[in-house]
C-alpha positions as CSV (number, residue, x, y, z in Angstrom):
1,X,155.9,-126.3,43.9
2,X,155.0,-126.3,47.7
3,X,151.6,-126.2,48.4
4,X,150.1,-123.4,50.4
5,X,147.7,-124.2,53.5
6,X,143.7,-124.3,52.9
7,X,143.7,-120.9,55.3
8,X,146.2,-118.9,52.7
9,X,144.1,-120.5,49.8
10,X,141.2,-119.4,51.5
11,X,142.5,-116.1,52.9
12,X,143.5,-115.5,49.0
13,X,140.5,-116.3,47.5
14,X,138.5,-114.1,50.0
15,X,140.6,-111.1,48.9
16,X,139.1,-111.2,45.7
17,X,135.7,-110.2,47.0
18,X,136.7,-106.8,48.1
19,X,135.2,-104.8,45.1
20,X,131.8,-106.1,46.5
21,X,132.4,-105.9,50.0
22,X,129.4,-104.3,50.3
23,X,126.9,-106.9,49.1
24,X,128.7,-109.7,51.0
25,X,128.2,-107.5,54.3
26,X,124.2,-107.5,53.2
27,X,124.9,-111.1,52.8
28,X,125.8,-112.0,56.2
29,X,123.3,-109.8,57.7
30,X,120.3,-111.5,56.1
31,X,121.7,-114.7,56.7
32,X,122.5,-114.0,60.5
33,X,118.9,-112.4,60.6
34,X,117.6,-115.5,59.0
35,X,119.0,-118.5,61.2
36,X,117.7,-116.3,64.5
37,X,114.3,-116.1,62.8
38,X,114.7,-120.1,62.3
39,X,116.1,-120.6,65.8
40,X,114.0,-118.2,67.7
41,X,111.1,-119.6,66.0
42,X,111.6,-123.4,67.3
43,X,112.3,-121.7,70.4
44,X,109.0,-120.0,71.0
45,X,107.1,-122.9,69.6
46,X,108.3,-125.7,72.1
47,X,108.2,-123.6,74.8
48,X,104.3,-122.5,73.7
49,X,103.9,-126.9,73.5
50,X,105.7,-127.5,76.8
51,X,104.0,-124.8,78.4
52,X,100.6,-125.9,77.3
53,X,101.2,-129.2,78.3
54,X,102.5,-128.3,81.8
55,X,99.3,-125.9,81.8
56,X,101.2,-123.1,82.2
57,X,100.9,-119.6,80.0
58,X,103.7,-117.6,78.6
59,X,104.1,-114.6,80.4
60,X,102.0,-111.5,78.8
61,X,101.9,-113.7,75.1
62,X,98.5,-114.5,74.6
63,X,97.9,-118.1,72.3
64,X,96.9,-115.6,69.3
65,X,100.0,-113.2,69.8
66,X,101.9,-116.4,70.0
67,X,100.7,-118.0,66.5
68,X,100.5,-114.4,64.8
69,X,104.6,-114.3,66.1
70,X,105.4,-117.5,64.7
71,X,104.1,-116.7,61.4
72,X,106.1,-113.5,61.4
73,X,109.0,-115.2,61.8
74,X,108.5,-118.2,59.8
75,X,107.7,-115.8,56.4
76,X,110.7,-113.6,57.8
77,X,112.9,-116.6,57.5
78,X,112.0,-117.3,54.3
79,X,112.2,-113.9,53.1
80,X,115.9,-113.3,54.5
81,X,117.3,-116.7,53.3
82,X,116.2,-115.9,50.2
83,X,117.8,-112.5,50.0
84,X,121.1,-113.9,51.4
85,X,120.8,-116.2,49.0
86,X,120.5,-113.7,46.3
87,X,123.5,-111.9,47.4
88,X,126.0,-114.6,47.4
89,X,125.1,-116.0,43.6
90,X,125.7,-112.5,43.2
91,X,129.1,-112.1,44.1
92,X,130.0,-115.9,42.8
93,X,128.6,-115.3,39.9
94,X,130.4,-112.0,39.5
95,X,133.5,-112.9,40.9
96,X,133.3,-115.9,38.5
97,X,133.9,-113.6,35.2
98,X,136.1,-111.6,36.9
99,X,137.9,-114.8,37.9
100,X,137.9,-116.0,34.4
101,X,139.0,-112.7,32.6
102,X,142.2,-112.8,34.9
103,X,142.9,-116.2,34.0
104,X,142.4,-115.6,30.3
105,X,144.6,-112.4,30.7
106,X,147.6,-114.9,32.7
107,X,147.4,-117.0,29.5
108,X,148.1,-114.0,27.1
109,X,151.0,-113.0,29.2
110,X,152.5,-116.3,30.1
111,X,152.5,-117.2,26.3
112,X,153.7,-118.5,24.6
113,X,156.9,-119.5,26.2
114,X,155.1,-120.5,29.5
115,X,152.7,-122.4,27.8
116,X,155.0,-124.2,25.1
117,X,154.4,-127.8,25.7
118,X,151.7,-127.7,29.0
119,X,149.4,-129.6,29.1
120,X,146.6,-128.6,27.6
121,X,143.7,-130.9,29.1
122,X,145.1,-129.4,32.6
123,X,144.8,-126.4,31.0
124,X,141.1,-126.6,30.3
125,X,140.0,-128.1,33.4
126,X,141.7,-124.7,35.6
127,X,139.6,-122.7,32.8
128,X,136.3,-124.5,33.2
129,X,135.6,-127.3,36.1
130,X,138.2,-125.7,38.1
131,X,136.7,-121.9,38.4
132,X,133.5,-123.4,38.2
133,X,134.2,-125.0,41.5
134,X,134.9,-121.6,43.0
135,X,131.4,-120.6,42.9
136,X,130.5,-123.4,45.5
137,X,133.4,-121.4,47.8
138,X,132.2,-117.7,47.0
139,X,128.2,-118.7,47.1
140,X,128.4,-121.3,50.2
141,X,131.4,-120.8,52.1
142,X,132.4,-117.4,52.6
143,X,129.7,-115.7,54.5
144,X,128.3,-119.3,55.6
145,X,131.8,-118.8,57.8
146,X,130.5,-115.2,59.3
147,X,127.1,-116.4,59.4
148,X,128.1,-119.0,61.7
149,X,130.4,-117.2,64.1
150,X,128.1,-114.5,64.6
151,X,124.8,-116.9,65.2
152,X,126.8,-118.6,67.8
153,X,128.3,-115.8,69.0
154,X,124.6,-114.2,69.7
155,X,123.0,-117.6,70.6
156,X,126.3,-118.4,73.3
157,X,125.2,-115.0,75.2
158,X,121.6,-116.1,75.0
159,X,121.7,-118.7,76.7
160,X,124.6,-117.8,78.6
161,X,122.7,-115.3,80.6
162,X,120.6,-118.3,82.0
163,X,124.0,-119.1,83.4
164,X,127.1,-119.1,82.5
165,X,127.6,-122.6,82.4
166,X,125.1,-123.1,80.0
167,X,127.1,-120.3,77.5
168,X,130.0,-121.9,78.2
169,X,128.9,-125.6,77.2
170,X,127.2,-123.9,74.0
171,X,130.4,-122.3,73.0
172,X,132.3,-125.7,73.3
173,X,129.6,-127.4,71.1
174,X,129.8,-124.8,68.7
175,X,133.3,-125.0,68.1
176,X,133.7,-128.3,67.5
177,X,131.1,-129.0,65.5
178,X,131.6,-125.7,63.4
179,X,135.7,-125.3,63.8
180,X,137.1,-128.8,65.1
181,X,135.2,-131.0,63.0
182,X,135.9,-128.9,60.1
183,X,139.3,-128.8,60.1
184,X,139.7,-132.4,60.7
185,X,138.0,-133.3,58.1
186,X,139.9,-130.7,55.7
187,X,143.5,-131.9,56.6
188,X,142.4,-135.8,56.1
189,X,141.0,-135.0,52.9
190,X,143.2,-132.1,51.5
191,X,145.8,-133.9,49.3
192,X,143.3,-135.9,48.5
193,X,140.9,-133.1,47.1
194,X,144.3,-131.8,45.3
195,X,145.4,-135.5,43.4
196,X,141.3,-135.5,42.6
197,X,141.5,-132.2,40.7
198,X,144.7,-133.3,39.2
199,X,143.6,-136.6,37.8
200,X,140.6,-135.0,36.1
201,X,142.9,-132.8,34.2
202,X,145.2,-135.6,33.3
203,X,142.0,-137.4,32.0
204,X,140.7,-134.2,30.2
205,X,144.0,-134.1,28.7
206,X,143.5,-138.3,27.2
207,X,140.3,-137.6,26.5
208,X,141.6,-134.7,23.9
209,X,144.3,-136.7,22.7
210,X,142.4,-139.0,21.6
211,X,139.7,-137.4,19.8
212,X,142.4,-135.5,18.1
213,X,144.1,-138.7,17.1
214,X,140.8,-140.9,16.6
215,X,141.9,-141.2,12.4
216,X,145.5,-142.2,13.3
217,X,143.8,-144.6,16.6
218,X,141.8,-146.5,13.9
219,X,144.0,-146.3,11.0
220,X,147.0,-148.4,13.4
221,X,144.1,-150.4,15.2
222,X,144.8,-148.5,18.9
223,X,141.1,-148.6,19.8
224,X,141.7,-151.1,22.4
225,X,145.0,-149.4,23.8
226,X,143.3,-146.3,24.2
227,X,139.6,-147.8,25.6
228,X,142.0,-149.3,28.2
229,X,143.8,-146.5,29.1
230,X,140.4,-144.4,29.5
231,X,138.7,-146.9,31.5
232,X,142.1,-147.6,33.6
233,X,141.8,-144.0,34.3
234,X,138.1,-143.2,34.7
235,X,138.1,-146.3,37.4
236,X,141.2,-144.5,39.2
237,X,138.7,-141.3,39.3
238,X,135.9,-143.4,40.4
239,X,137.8,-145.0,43.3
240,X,139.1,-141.2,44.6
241,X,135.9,-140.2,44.6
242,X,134.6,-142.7,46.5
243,X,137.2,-142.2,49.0
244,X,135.8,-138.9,49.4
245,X,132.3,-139.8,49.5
246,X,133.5,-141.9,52.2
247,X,135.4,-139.1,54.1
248,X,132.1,-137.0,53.5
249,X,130.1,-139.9,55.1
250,X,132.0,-139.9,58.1
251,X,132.6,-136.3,58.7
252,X,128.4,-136.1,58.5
253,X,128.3,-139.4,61.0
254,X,130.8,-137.4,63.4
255,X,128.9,-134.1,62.8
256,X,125.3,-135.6,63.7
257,X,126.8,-137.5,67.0
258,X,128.5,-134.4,67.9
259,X,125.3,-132.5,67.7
260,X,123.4,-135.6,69.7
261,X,125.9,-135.2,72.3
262,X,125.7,-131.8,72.6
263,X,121.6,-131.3,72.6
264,X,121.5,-134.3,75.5
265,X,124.6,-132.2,77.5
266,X,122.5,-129.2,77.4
267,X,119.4,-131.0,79.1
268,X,122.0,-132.9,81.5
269,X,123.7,-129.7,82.6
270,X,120.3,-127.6,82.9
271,X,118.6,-130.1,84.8
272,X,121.8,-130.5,87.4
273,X,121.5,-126.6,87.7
274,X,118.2,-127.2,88.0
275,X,118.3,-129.5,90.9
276,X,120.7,-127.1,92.8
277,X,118.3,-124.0,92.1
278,X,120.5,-122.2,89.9
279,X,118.5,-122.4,87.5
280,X,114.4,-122.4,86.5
281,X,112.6,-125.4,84.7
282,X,111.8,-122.6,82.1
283,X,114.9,-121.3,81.4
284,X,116.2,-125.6,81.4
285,X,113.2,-126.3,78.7
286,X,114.4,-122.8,76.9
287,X,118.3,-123.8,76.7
288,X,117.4,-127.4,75.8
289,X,115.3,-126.6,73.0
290,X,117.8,-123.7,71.8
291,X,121.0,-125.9,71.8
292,X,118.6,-128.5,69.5
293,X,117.3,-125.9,67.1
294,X,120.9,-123.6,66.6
295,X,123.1,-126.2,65.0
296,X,121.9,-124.8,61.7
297,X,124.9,-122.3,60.7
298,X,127.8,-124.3,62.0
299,X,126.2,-127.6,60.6
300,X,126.6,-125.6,57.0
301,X,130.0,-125.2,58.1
302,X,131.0,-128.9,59.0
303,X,129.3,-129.9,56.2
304,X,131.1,-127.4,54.1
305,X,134.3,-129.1,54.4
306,X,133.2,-132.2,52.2
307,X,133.3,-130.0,49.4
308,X,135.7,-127.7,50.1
309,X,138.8,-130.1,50.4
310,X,138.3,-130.0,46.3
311,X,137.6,-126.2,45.8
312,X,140.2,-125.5,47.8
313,X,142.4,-127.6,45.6
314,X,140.5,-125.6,42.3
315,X,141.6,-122.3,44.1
316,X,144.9,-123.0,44.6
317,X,145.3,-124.9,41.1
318,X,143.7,-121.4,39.4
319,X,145.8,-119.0,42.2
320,X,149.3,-120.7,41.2
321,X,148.4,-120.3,37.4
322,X,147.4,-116.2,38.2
323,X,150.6,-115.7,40.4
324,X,153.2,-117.7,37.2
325,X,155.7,-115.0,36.2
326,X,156.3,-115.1,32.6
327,X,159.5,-116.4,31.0
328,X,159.2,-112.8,28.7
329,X,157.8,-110.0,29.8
330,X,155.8,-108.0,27.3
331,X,156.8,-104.9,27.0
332,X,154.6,-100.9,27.1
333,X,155.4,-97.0,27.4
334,X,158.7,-96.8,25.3
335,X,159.0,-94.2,22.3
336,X,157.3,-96.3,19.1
337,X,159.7,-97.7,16.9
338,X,159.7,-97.8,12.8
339,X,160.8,-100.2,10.8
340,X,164.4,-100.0,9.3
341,X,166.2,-103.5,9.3
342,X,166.4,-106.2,11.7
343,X,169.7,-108.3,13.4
344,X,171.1,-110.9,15.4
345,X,174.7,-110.2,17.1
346,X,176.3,-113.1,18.8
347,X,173.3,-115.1,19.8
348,X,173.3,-118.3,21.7
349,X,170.1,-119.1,23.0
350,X,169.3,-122.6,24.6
351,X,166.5,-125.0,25.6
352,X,167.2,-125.8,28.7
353,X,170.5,-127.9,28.8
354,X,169.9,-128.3,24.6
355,X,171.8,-125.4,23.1
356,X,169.8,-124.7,19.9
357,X,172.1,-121.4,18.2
358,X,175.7,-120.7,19.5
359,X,177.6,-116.9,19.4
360,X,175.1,-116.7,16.0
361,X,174.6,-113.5,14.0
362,X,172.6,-112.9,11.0
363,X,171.6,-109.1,9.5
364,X,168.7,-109.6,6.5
365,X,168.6,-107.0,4.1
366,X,166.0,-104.3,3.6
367,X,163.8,-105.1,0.0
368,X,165.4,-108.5,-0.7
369,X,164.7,-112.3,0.3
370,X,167.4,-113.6,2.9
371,X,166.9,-117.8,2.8
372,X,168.2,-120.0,5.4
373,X,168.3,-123.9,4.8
374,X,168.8,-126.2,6.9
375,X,168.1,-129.6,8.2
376,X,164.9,-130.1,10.8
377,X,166.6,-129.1,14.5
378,X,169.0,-127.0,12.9
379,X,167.6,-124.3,14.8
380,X,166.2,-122.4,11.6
381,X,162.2,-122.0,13.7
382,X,163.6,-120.4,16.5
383,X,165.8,-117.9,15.0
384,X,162.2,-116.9,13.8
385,X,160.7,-116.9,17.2
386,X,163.8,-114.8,18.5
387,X,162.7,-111.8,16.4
388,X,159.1,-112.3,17.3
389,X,160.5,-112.2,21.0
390,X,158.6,-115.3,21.9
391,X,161.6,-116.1,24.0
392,X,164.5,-113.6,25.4
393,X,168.1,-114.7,24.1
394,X,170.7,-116.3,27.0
395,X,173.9,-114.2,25.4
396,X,174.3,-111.6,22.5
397,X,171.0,-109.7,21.7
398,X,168.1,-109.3,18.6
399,X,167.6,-106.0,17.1
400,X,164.9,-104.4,15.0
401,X,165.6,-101.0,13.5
402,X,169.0,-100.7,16.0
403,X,167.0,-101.1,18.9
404,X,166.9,-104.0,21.0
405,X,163.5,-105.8,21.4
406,X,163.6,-106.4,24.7
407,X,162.8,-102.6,25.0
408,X,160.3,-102.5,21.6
409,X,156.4,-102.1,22.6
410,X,155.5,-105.6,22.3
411,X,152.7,-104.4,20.4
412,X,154.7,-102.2,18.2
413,X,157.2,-104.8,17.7
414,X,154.0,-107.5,16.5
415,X,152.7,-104.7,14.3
416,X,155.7,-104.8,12.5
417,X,156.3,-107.9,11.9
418,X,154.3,-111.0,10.3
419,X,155.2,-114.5,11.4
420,X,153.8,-117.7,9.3
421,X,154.5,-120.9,11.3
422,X,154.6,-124.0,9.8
423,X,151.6,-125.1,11.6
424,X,148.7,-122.8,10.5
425,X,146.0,-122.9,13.2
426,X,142.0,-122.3,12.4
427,X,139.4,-121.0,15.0
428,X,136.3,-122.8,14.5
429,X,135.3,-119.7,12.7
430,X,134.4,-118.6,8.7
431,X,137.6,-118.8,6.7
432,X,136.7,-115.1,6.3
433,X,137.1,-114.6,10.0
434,X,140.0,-116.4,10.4
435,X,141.5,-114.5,7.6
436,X,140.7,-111.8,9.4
437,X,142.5,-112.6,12.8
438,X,145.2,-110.7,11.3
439,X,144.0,-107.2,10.6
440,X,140.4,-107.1,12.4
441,X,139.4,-104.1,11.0
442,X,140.3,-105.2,7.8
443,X,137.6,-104.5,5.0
444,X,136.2,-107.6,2.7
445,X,138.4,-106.5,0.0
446,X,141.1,-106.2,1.7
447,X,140.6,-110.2,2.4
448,X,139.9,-110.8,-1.0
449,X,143.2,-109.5,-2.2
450,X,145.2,-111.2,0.2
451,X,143.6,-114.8,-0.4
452,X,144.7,-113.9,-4.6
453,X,148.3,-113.0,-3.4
454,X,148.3,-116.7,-1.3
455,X,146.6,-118.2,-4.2
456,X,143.7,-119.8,-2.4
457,X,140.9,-117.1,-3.1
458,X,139.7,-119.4,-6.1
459,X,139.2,-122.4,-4.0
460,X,137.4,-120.5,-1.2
461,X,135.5,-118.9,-4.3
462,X,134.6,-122.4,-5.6
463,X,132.7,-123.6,-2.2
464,X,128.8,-123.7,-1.5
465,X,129.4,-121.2,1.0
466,X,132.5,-119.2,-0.4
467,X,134.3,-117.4,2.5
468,X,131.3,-117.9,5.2
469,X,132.5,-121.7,4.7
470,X,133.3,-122.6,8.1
471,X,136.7,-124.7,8.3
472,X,135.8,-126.8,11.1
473,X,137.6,-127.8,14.4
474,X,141.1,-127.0,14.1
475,X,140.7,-126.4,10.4
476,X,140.0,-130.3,9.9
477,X,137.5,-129.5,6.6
478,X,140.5,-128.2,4.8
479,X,143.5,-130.2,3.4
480,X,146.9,-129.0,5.2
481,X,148.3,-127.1,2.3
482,X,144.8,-125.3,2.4
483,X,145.4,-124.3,6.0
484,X,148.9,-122.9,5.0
485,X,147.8,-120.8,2.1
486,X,145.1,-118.9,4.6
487,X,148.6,-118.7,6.8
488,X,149.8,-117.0,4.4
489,X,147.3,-114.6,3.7
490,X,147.0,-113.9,7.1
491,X,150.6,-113.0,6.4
492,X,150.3,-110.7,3.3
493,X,146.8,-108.8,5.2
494,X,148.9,-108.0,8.4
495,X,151.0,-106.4,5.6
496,X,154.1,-105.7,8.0
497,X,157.6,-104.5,6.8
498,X,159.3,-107.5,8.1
499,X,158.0,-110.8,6.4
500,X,159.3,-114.1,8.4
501,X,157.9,-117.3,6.6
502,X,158.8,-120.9,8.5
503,X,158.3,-123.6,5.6
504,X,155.6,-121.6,3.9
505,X,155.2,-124.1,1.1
506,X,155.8,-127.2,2.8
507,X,152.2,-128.9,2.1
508,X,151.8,-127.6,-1.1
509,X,152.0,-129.1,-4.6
510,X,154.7,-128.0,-7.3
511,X,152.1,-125.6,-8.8
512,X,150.7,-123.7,-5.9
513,X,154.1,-123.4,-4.5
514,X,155.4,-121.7,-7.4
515,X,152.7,-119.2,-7.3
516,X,153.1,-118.2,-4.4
517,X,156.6,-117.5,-4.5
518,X,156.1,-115.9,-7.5
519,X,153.5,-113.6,-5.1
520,X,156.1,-113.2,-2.3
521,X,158.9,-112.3,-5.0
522,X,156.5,-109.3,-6.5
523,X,154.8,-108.5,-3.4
524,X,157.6,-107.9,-1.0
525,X,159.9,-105.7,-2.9
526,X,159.7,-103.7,0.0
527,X,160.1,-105.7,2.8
528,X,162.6,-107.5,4.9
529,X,162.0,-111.0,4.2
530,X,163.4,-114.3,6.1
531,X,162.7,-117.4,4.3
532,X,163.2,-120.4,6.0
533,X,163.1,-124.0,4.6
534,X,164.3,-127.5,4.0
535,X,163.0,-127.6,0.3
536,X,166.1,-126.6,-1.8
537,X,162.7,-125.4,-5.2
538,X,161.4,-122.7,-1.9
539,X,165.2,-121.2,-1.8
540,X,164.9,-120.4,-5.4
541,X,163.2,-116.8,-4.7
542,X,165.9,-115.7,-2.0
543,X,168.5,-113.4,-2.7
544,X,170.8,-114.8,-0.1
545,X,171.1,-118.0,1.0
546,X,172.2,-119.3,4.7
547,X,172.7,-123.2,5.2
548,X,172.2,-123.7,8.8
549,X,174.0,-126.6,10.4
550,X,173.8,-127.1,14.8
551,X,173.2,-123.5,15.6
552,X,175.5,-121.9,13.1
553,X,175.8,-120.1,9.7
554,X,177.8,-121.5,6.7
């Protein structure tokens, strides 16, 4: 994907802010009021020193008017940075959760097509570090940028109407220390701000592949592979940030000479016009110490770009993953649909290149058990996902109750049907609550009735903590045929007309399986069932049975 420019990132980023306009305007006035308190105060106290030292009295400021003034301004400034302050944590902050709910709401929509095989690491690091990032942007950079322009807007005519000159060579120091510098250092460091950001997910991604795989890592003795590959890629880190500690370095070296430069050309200029009485010794000792003490809100902003090479690189990392279009769009305002039956009609549906089912139909039938059988590959999972809509067919189309489910509700289309996977996945939740994920309004009994019918209730009865037992980190305090069963009550509390079961028993013994297909025989005399499975004892129940061989029915 081609990268956009910082300015779009930027110019994106700032749109967000428009719900809180408001308090970003307040923002920028306290901050503008703030530096001119700071600046005006440096002003009036050197020329009160140089005055007093030439013996000369500032005209109709008496010493205690003076002191009373710079006191004023020195709370003032104090006062107003810390209300600008306020302001722009406010927005971040705000802006922040708004930020993340969007992000959270891309997920939902691009899965889980979209996110079928991403990387999840990457994933994690646009979620946390990457937003996080962001605040720096929406707390330090965006009204810093106004801030600065308008100070040096008000401090070029300032001095300007000394002479014109004197504006002139103010306005040139201010844009290249607050613009040129800047944006040099932005384009020498902006890919490498972007491969920073990138490397960090990579090694977010190890990182969790590894902990998930620490039992296998020790079992096969592949502590030393993976300590190697950590510290290989933790030193690569280490090295890009120091390159851009070193590109901060210098852009600060270039920053401070540039302000040298431009302080000592104020007092070269002055005292030239000075010399050819176009200009005071007041007004040169006024400019001089003006140019010195104004530096403040366009040094923010040269120094700003150290940073901002990587939060630009956050923002356009989280931006990209906002703007993805999903492979299948979900689906809202059509006419609710009720369950009848269900169908495929000449599907063929690939991968890719990897054709999976080819000109394949299938119609199960209402109250009975249709099995398919089939080798791993076969193509027997996605059929499943097909009717869940989790992907959109490439030719012929997927029905539910005559109607094809590209135009079904998405959410009426979920409510009727249930879908266990063959990989049962646990929130680091009670197994009461995960349970639960599938009717959330469900009552206790409800739960209770569903873990008999999956045959796991006893178990869960039989721990200290019964169904407050918490199952751990991706269910890893429970055995995998223990995960399966609470996917299977899941199954039987959602309670849908249209049962689709992807090797339901394959991590259970001989005994528990035959229960629970004794349960599914009784229980879903009333439902459309599709039973898929390798394990010839699961086809038993079925009333029909499909071998599935490359995409086709036999």
């Amino acid at each position: 994907m081609k990268r956009r420019s910082g300015i779009k990132v930027m110019g994106q980023l700032i749109g967000l802010i428009m719900p809180l306009i408001h308090v970003m305007a307040a923002a920028i006035f306290l901050g503008v009021a703030g530096f001119l308190c700071a600046i005006f105060l440096t002003i009036l106290a050197g020329s009160g020193l140089v005055y007093g030292i030439m013996e000369k009295t500032m005209e109709n400021l008496p010493v205690t008017q003076i002191f009373f003034l710079l006191v004023i301004l020195a709370a003032a400034r104090g006062i107003l940075h810390y209300g600008e302050q306020a302001c722009n944590h406010y927005i971040a902050f705000k802006l922040l959760a708004i930020i993340r709910r969007k992000v959270f709401a891309a997920l939902r929509r691009l899965c889980p097509a979209k996110l079928e095989g991403k990387d999840k690491g990457n994933l994690i690091s646009i979620i946390t570090s990457d937003i996080e990032l962001l605040e720096v942007f929406y707390a330090h950079t965006v009204s810093p940028i106004a801030i600065g322009f308008l100070t040096s807007l008000i401090m070029v005519i300032f001095i300007g109407h000394f002479h014109i000159y004197a504006g002139f060579w103010a306005l040139v120091s201010y844009v290249t220390v607050g613009v040129g510098i800047p944006l040099w250092n932005g384009k020498k460091g902006g890919q490498a701000g972007m491969k920073f950001r990138n490397r960090m997910g990579e090694l977010n991604t190890y990182v969790l592949d590894s902990l998930r795989g620490l039992e296998e890592t020790i079992q096969y003795g592949g502590q030393a592979v993976r300590k190697k590959g950590m510290s290989e890629k933790s030193e690569e880190l280490g090295r890009m940030q120091q390159d851009l500690s070193r590109m901060e370095g210098n852009a600060r070296a270039v920053t401070n000479l540039a302000i040298l430069i431009s302080s000592f050309g104020m007092l070269f200029f002055t005292v030239l016009l000075h010399e050819q009485g176009q200009m005071d010794m007041e007004a040169v000792i006024i400019c001089t110490i003006a140019m010195m003490g104004s530096f403040g809100p366009v040094v923010a902003l040269a120094n700003l770009s150290n940073s901002l090479n990587q939060t630009l690189a956050s923002g356009e990392r989280v931006l990209a993953l906002l703007e993805e279009e999903p492979q299948v769009e979900e689906v809202s305002g059509n006419k609710k649909v009720a369950f009848e039956n269900a169908a495929c009609e000449k599907v063929t549906f690939s991968y890719e290149d990897e054709i999976i089912l080819n000109d394949y139909s299938i119609a199960p039938e209402k109250g009975k058990i249709t099995g398919i059988h089939g080798k791993s590959g076969s193509g027997k999972s996605t059929l499943l996902k097909l009717f869940m809509r989790f992907w959109d067919v490439q030719e012929g189309k997927v029905e539910v109750s005559g109607v094809n489910v590209k135009q079904i509700n998405t959410e009426n289309l979920r409510d009727m049907e249930s879908y266990v996977t063959q990989e049962t996945y646990l929130f680091h939740d009670s197994i009461e609550n995960n349970i639960r994920v599938a009717k959330p309004e469900a009552s206790i009994e409800e739960i209770l009735e569903a873990a008999k019918k999956a045959s796991i209730h006893d178990f869960i009865q039989g721990l200290p903590n019964g169904y407050n037992t918490k199952v751990g980190e991706l269910g890893d305090t429970l055995s995998g045929g223990e995960r399966q069963r609470i996917g299977i009550a899941r199954a039987f509390l959602h309670n849908a007309p249209f049962l689709m079961l992807d090797e339901p028993t394959s991590n259970l013994d001989s005994l528990n399986e035959g229960i629970i297909l004794k349960s599914l025989k009784e229980e879903c005399k009333d439902k459309t069932v599709v039973l898929v499975s390798h394990r010839q004892s699961t086809m038993k129940i079925a009333d029909k049975i499909y071998e599935m061989e490359n995409g086709r029915l036999s």
